[in-house]
VEXDO-34160 format. One record per residue: x, y, z of N, C-alpha, C in turn; residue in three letters. Coordinates in steps of 0.02 Angstrom, whole numbers, plus 50000, padded with zeros to 5 digits. Layout:
n.east,n.north,n.up,ca.east,ca.north,ca.up,c.east,c.north,c.up,residuo
X,Y,Z,X,Y,Z,X,Y,Z,ala;
...
END
This chain:
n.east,n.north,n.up,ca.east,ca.north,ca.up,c.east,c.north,c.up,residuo
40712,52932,55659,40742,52880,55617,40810,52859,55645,unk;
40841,52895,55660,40894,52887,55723,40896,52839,55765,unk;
40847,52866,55783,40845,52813,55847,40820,52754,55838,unk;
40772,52731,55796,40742,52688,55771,40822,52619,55744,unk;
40881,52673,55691,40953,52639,55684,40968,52617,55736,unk;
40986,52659,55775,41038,52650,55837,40995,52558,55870,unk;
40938,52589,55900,40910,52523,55919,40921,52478,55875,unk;
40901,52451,55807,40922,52381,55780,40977,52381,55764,unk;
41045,52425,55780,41121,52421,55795,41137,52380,55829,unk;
41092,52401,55885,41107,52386,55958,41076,52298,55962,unk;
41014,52281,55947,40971,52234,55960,41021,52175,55887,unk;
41035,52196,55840,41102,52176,55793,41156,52142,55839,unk;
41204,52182,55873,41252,52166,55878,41248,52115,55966,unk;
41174,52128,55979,41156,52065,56055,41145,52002,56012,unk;
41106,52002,55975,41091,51944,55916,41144,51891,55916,unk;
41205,51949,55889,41260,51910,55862,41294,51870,55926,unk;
41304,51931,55969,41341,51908,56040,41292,51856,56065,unk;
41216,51830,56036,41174,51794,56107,41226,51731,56041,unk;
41205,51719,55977,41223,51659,55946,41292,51638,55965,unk;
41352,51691,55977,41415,51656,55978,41409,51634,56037,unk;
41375,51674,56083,41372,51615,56175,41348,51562,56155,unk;
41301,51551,56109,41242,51494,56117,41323,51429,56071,unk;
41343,51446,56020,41379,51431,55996,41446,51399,56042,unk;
41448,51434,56080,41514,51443,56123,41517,51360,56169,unk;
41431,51391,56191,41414,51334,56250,41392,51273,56221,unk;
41378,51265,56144,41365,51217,56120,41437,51161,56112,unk;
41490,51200,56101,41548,51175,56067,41575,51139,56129,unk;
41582,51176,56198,41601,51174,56255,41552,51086,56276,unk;
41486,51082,56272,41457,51030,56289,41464,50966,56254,unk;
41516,50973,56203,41543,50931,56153,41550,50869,56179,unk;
41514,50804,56192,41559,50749,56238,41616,50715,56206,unk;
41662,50738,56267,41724,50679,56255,41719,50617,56297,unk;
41726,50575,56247,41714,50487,56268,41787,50468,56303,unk;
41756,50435,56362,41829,50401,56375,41789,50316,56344,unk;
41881,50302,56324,41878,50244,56325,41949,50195,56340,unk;
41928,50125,56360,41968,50107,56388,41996,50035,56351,unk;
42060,50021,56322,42100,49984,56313,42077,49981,56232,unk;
42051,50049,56207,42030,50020,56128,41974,50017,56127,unk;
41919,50021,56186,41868,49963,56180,41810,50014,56158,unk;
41729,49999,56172,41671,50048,56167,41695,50091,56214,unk;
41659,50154,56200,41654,50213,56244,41606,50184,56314,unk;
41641,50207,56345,41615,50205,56426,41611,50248,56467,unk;
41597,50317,56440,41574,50365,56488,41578,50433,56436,unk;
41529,50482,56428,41496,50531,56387,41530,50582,56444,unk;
41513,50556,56516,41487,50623,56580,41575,50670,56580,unk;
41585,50679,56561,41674,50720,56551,41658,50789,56572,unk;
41727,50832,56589,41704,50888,56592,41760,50934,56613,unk;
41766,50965,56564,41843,51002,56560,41851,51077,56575,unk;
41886,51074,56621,41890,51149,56662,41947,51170,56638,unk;
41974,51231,56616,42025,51243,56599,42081,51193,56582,unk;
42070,51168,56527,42105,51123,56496,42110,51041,56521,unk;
42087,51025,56589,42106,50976,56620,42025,50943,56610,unk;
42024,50883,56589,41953,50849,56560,41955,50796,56619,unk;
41897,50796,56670,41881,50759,56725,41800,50716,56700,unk;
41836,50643,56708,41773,50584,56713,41753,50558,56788,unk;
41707,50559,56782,41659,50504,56838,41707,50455,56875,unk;
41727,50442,56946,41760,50387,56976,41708,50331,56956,unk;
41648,50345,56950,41610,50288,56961,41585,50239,56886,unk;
41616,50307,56836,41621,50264,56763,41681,50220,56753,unk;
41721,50241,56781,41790,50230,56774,41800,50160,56806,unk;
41763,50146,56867,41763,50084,56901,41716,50021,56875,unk;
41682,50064,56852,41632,50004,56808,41634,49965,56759,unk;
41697,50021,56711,41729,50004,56668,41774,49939,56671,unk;
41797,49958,56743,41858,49883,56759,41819,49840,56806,unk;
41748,49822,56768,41715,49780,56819,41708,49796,56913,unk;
41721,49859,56922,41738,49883,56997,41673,49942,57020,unk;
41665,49929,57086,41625,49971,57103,41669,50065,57152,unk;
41639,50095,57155,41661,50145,57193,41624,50187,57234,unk;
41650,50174,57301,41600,50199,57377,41643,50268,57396,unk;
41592,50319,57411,41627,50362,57431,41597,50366,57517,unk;
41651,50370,57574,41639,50356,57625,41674,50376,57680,unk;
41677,50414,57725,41731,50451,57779,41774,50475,57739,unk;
41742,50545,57705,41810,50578,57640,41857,50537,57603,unk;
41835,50465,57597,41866,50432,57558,41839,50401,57489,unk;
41872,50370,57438,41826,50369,57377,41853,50287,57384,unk;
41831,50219,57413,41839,50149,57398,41825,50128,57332,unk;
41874,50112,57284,41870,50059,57228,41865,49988,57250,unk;
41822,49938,57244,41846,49883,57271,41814,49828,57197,unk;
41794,49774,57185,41802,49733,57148,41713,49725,57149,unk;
41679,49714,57102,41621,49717,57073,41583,49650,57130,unk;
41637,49603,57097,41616,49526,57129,41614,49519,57200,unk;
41636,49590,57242,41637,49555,57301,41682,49544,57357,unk;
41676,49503,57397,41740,49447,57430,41768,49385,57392,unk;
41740,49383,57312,41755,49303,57286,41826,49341,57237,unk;
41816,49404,57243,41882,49432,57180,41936,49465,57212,unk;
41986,49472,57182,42034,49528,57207,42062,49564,57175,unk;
42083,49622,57181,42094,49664,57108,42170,49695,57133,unk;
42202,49672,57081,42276,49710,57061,42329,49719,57122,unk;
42310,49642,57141,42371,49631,57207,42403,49559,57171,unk;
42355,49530,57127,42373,49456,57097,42387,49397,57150,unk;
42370,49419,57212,42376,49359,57246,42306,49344,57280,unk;
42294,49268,57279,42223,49241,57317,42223,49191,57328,unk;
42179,49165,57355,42166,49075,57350,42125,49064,57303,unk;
42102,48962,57324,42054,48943,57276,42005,48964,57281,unk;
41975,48964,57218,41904,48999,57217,41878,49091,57207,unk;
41933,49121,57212,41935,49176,57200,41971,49215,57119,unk;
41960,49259,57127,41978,49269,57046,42017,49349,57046,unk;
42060,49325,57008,42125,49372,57034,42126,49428,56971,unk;
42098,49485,56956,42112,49512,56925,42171,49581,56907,unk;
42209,49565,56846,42274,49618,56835,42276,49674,56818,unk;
42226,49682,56800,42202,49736,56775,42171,49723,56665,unk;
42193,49676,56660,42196,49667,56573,42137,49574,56582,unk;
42194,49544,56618,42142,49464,56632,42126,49443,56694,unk;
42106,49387,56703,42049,49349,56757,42106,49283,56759,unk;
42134,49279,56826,42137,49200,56828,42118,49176,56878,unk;
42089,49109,56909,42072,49084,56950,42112,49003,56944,unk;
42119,49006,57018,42129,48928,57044,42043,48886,57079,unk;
42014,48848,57018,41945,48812,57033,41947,48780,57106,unk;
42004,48703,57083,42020,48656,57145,42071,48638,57130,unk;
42104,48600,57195,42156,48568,57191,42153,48497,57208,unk;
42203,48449,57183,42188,48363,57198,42232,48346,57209,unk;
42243,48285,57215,42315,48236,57224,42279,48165,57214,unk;
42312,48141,57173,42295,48073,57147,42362,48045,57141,unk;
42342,47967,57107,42398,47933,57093,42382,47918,57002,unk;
42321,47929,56953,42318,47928,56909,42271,47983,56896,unk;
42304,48014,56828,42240,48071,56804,42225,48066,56727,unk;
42184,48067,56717,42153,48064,56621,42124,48131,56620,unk;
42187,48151,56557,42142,48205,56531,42077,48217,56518,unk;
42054,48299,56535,41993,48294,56505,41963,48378,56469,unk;
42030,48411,56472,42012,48485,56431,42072,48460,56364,unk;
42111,48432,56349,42157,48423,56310,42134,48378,56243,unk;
42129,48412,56190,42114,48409,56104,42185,48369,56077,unk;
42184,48369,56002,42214,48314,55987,42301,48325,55974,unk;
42302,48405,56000,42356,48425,55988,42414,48370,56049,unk;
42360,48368,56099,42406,48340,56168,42386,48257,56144,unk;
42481,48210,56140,42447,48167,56133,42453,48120,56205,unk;
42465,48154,56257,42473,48114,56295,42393,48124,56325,unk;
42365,48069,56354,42286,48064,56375,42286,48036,56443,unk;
42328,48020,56488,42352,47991,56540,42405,47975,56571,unk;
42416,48014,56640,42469,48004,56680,42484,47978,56744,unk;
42525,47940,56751,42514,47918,56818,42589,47907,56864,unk;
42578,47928,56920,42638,47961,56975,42681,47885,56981,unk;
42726,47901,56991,42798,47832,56992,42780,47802,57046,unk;
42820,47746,57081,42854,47737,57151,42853,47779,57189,unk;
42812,47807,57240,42853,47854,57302,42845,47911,57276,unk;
42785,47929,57222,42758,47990,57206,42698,47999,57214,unk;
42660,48055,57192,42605,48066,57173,42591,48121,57125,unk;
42515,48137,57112,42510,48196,57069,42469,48252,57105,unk;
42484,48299,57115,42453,48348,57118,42403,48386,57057,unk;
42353,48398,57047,42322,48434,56992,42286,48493,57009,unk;
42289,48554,56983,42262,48614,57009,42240,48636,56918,unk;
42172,48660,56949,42118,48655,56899,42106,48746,56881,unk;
42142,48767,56849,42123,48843,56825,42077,48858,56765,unk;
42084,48946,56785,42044,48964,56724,42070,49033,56706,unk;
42077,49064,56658,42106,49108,56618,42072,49151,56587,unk;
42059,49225,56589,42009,49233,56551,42037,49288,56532,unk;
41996,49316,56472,42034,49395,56436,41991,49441,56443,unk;
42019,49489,56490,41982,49539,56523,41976,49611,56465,unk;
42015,49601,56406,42046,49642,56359,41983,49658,56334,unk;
41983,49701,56283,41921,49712,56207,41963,49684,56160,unk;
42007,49655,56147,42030,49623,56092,42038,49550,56112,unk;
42063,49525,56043,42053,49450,56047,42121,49446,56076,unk;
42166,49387,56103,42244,49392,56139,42265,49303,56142,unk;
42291,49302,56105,42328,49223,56119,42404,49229,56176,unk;
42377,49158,56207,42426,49146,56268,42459,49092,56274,unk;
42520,49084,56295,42571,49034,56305,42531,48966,56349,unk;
42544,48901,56336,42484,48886,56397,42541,48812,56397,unk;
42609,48815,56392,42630,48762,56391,42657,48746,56449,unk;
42654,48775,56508,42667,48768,56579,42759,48760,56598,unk;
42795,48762,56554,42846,48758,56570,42916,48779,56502,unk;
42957,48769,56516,42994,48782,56477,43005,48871,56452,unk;
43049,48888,56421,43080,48953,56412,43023,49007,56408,unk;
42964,48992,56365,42918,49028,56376,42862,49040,56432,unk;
42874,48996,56481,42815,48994,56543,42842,49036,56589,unk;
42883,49096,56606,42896,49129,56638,42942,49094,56689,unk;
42863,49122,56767,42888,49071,56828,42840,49030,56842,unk;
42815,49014,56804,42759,48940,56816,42775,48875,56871,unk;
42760,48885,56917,42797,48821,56959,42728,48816,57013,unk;
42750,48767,57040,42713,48730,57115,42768,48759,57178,unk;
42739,48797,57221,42779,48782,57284,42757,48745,57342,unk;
42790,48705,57362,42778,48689,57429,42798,48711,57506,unk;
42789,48677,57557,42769,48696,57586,42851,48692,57647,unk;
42900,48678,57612,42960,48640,57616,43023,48695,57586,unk;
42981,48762,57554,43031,48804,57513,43053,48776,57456,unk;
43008,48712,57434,43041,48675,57384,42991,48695,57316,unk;
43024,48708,57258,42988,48753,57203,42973,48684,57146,unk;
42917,48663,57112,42914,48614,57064,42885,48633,57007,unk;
42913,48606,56943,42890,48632,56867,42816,48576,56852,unk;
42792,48619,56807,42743,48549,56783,42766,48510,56748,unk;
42728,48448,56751,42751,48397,56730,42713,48377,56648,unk;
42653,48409,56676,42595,48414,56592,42567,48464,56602,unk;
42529,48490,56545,42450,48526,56548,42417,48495,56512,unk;
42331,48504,56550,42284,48467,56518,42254,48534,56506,unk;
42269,48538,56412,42232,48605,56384,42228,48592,56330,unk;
42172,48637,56285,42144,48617,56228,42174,48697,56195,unk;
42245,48668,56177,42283,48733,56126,42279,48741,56042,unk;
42278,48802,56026,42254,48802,55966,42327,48804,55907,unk;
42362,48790,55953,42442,48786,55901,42490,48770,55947,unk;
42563,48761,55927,42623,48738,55962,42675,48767,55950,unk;
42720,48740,56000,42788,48747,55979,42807,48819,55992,unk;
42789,48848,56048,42762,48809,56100,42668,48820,56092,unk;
42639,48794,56166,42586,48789,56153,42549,48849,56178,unk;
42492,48885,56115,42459,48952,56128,42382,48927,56125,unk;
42360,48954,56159,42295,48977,56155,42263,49036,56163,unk;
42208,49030,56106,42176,49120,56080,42111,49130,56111,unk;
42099,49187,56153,42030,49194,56182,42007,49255,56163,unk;
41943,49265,56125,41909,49323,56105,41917,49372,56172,unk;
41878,49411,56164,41865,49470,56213,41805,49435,56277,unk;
41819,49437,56336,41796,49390,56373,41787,49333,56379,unk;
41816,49293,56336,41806,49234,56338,41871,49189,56393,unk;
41863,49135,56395,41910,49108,56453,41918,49040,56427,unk;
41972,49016,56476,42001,48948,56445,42022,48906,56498,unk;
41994,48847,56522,41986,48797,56572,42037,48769,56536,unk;
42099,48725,56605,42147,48684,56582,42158,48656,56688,unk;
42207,48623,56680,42228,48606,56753,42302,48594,56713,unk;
42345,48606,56783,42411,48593,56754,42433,48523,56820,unk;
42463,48476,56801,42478,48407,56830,42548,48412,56858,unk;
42575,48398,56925,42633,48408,56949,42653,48324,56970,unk;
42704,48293,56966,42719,48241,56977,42772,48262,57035,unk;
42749,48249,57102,42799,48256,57166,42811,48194,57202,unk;
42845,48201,57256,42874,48154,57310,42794,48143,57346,unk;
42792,48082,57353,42731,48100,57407,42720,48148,57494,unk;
42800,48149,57502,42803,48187,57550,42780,48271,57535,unk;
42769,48292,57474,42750,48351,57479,42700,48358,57484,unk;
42693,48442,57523,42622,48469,57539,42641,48525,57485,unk;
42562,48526,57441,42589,48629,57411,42563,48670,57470,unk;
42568,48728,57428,42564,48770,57480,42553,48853,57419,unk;
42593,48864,57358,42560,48892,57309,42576,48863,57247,unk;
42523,48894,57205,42525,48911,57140,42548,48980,57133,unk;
42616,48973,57059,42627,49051,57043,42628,49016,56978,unk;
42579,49060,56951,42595,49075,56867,42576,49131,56825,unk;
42627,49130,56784,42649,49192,56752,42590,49185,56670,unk;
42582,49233,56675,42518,49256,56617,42565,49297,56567,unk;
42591,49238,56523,42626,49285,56445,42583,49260,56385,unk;
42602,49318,56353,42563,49338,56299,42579,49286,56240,unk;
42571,49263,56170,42606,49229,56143,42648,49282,56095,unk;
42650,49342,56090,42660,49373,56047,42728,49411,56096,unk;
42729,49408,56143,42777,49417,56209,42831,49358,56215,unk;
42809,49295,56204,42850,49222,56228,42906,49236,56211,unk;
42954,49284,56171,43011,49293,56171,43044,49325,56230,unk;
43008,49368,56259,43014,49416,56315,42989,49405,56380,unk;
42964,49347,56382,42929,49304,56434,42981,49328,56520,unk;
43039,49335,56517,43071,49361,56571,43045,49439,56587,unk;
43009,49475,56540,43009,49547,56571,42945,49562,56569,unk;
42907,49548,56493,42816,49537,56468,42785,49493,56480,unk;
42787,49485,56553,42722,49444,56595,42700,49467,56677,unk;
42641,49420,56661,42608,49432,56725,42608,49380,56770,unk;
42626,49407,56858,42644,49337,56882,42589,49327,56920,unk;
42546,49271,56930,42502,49279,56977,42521,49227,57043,unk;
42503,49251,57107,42500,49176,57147,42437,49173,57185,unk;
42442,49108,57186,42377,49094,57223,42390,49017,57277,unk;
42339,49046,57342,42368,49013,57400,42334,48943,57415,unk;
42385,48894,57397,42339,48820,57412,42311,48775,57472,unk;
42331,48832,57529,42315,48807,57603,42271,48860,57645,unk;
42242,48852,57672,42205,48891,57694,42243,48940,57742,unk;
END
């Protein structure tokens, strides 16, 4: 009878020890979600070694629209899109799409005319047509804006003045020019903001009235927030983009 105790002592106290492992390793397999900027969870695969919790490079890049190559002991992040994007240098030409890490801007095309009629601008803008002086012309460069965020984000979109950062035209001359209009469809004023859900984007062109002797050469504009436009000197993003090949 002894022995008969001792054994379900024994076969007792493995019981207990197999449940608290099983327990142990259950708690341990717990997933922690990363997530990024607020948004859905984007990656379960976690995995925490003595206190330090390690995710996937390759969730992590996917997350920011980015792919990740691992290649000659190296791990390449580069941009989902390609050769058409560039990621977190903010500078490109037309046709490429410059991402900051938060938004998307792109330069579409660029023009030069001597008359332009709006055609993204609502009833807030009442001007509907502009046209270059004597011994000028217009330049028009045709962007797009987009909110790379999980939240909704309204933006300054009035191209100039105290809240537009460094919004300008450069040429090709060292000579720096403000806009003269924007053709944009803003959802309030004073100055002028516009609100873009979570991926959504916002087509406008901004209109430069120059000498006809100028050539550009870039676009720089600064990406502020409207909730920032007070702070527009320190809370923005500057982007440039190159108008000559």
């Amino acid at each position: 009878m002894q022995a008969i105790s001792n054994r379900l002592m024994v076969g007792g106290f493995f019981c207990a020890a197999l449940a608290g492992l099983v327990a142990g390793v259950a708690l341990a397999r717990a997933p922690i979600m990363l997530v990024i900027n607020g948004g859905t969870p984007v990656s379960t695969s976690t995995t925490s070694i003595k206190g330090v919790t390690y995710v996937p490079v390759k969730d992590v890049a996917k997350a920011l629209n980015m792919t990740a190559v691992v290649s000659n002991g190296k791990i390449n992040i580069s941009p989902a899109g390609g050769a058409n994007q560039s990621a977190n240098k903010n500078v490109g030409k037309i046709g490429e799409e410059i991402f900051t890490g938060k938004y998307r801007f792109m330069v579409n095309s660029v023009q030069e005319a001597q008359t332009y009629d709006m055609k993204y601008a609502n009833s807030r803008i009442f001007t509907k047509n502009i046209k270059a002086g004597e011994g000028e012309k217009l330049i028009i460069v045709d962007c797009r804006l987009k909110n790379g965020t999980a939240k909704q984000d309204e933006f300054v979109v009035s191209g100039t003045g105290d809240y537009a950062g460094i919004t300008s035209l450069a040429d090709t001359d060292e000579g720096s020019h403000t806009t003269d209009i924007m053709d944009v469809s803003p959802d309030e004023g004073a100055p002028y903001g516009a609100k873009l859900l979570p991926g959504a984007a916002l087509r406008f062109a901004m209109v430069f009235k120059v000498n006809k002797s100028i050539q550009p050469k870039d676009l720089v504009f600064s990406i502020v927030r409207y909730d920032d436009r007070s702070d527009a000197d320190t809370k923005r993003t500057d982007v440039r983009i190159h108008l000559t090949p």
